[in-house]
Residue, then its C-alpha position, 0 to 999 in steps of 0.5 A: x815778519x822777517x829782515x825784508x829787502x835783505x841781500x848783498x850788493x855784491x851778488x851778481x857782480x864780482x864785488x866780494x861779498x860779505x862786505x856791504x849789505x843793504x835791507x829794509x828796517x827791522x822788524x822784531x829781529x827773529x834768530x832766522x834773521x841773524x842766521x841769515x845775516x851771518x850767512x851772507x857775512x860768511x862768519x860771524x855776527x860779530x864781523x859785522x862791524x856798522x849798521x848805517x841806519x838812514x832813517x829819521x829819528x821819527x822813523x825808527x823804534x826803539x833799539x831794534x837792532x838790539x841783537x846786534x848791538x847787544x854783539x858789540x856792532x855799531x850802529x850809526x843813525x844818520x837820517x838827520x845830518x846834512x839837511x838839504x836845502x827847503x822847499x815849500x812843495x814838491x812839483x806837482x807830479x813829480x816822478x820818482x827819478x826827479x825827485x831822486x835827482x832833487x836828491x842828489x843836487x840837495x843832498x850832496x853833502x848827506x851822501x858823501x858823509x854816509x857814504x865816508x862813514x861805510x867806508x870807514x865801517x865795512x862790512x857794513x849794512x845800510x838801510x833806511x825803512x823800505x831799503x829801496x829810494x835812500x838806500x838805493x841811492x846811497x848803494x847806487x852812488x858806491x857801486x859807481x865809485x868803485x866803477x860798477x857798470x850802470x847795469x848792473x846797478x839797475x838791477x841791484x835796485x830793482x831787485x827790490x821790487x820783488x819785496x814790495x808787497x811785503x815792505x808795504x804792508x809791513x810799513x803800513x802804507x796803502x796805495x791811494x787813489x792818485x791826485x793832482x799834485x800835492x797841496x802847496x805848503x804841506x811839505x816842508x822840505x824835500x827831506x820830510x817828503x821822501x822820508x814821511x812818503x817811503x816810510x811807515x809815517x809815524x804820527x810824530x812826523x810834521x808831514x805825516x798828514x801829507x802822506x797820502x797825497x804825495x805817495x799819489x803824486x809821486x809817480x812811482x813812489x810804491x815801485x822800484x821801477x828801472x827808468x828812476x834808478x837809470x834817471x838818476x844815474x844819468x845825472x850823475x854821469x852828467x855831473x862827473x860821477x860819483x867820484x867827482x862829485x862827493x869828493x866835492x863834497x867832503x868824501x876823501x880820496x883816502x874813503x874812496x881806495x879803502x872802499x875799492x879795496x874793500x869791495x874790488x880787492 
C-alpha cells in the first residue's frame, strides 16, 4: 500500500513548498514512494533532513522508515513526551472538536516541543498513524504561527478525507455500530484515547479493548469533518493564537522567525 495522506502543506498557499510535509504511517516503503517524496521535496531524498513521527511506541513497527533513514534523515519519535494530564473517561459523546480542544488545553507542552523540534528540522515531514487528528493539529498550529488565514487551514485538513477509505483499511480499523458513551474507566488518559482510537490499536496498547467503543463515541473520529478542525481553531484564537500560546509553553521566539523564514521566506 502506497505512503497515504502524503502531500505538502504548502500546496495551495504561497508557503514554499518542499519544506513541511505531512502523511500517514508508512506502510512498506516502495520505490514510487521515495519517487514521490523526492518530488515534492523537489530534489534529493537526502534533503529531507527530519521525520517527526507523533506516534506512541506501541504504534510503530519497527524501522519502517528504513529507506530514509539508511540516507542519513533523522527520524525523531515523539509520541511519548509531554504527557497530558489523566483523565479517567472521556465524556460520553464527546465530538471530535472537543476532544481536540482537550488537546490542545492537556497537550500544550507536547505541541510546542513538536512544533520546536520541526522548526529546528526542515524540510521535515510529520505524521502520526492516520495523518489526520495529531498531525492535523500539529500542521494546524504551524500554519497559524506563521500567519496562514484559517481557511486555508480548514482545507489542509480536510483534504485528508479523500484518504480515509484507504487509511481505514490500511489501519485495520471498521466503523462500529455507535453507542453510548464509552464505558467509565476504560480510558486511562485522553492520550491513550486518541491515539489507541486513530490508530491501528495494536494489541500491546492498555487501551486496545476500548477501541471499539470510543471509535462509536467519538463523533467523527473516522472523518476528517471541517466543523472539528474550525473548533479547534476557535479556541485557539480565544486563547491568543499559536504564537502566544506555545511560546507560554517552551516554544522560542527564535523557532518561530526560523519557521517564518523557512515557509514564508
Amino acid at each position: 500500500m502506497p505512503l497515504l495522506n502524503l502531500r505538502d502543506v504548502a500546496e495551495g498557499t504561497p508557503l514554499r513548498t518542499g519544506t513541511l510535509l505531512r502523511s500517514a504511517q508508512p506502510h512498506r516503503l516502495t520505490t514510487a514512494d521515495t519517487d514521490r517524496l523526492a518530488d515534492l521535496l523537489g530534489g534529493p531524498l537526502e534533503g529531507l533532513r527530519l521525520v517527526a513521527d507523533l506516534r506512541s511506541e506501541a504504534e510503530r513497527a519497527g524501522d519502517d522508515w528504513a529507506p530514509l533513514t539508511d540516507l542519513g534523515v533523522r527520524v525523531t519519535h515523539l509520541g511519548t513526551s509531554g504527557s497530558p494530564a489523566d483523565l479517567s473517561a472521556l465524556p460520553p459523546g464527546i465530538d471530535l472538536g472537543d476532544l481536540y480542544v482537550l488537546m490542545l488545553d492537556h497537550r500544550t507542552a507536547w505541541f510546542a516541543s513538536v512544533v520546536a523540534e520541526i522548526a529546528d528540522g526542515l524540510p521535515a515531514l510529520v505524521h502520526c498513524a492516520a495523518g489526520k487528528d495529531r498531525t492535523g493539529l500539529v500542521v494546524a498550529l504551524i500554519l497559524d504561527l506563521v500567519g496562514v488565514e484559517h481557511e486555508v487551514i480548514v482545507r489542509d485538513y480536510a483534504a485528508t478525507a479523500t484518504h480515509l477509505p484507504q487509511i481505514i483499511t490500511m489501519l485495520g480499523l471498521t466503523p462500529p455500530s455507535p453507542v453510548e458513551a464509552v464505558p467509565s474507566g476504560a480510558v486511562p488518559s485522553m492520550v491513550g484515547a486518541v491515539e489507541a482510537a486513530s490508530s491501528a490499536a495494536e494489541a500491546a496498547s492498555p487501551a486496545a479493548e476500548a477501541v471499539p467503543a470510543m471509535v462509536g463515541a467519538i463523533s467523527g473520529l473516522l472523518d476528517a469533518p471541517e466543523a472539528a478542525i474550525r473548533t479547534f481553531l476557535a479556541s485557539l484564537d480565544a486563547r491568543g493564537g499559536a504564537e502566544r500560546l506555545l511560546t507560554a509553553h517552551g516554544l522560542t521566539v527564535g523557532h518561530v522567525q526560523r519557521l517564518r523564514a523557512a515557509l514564508v521566506g
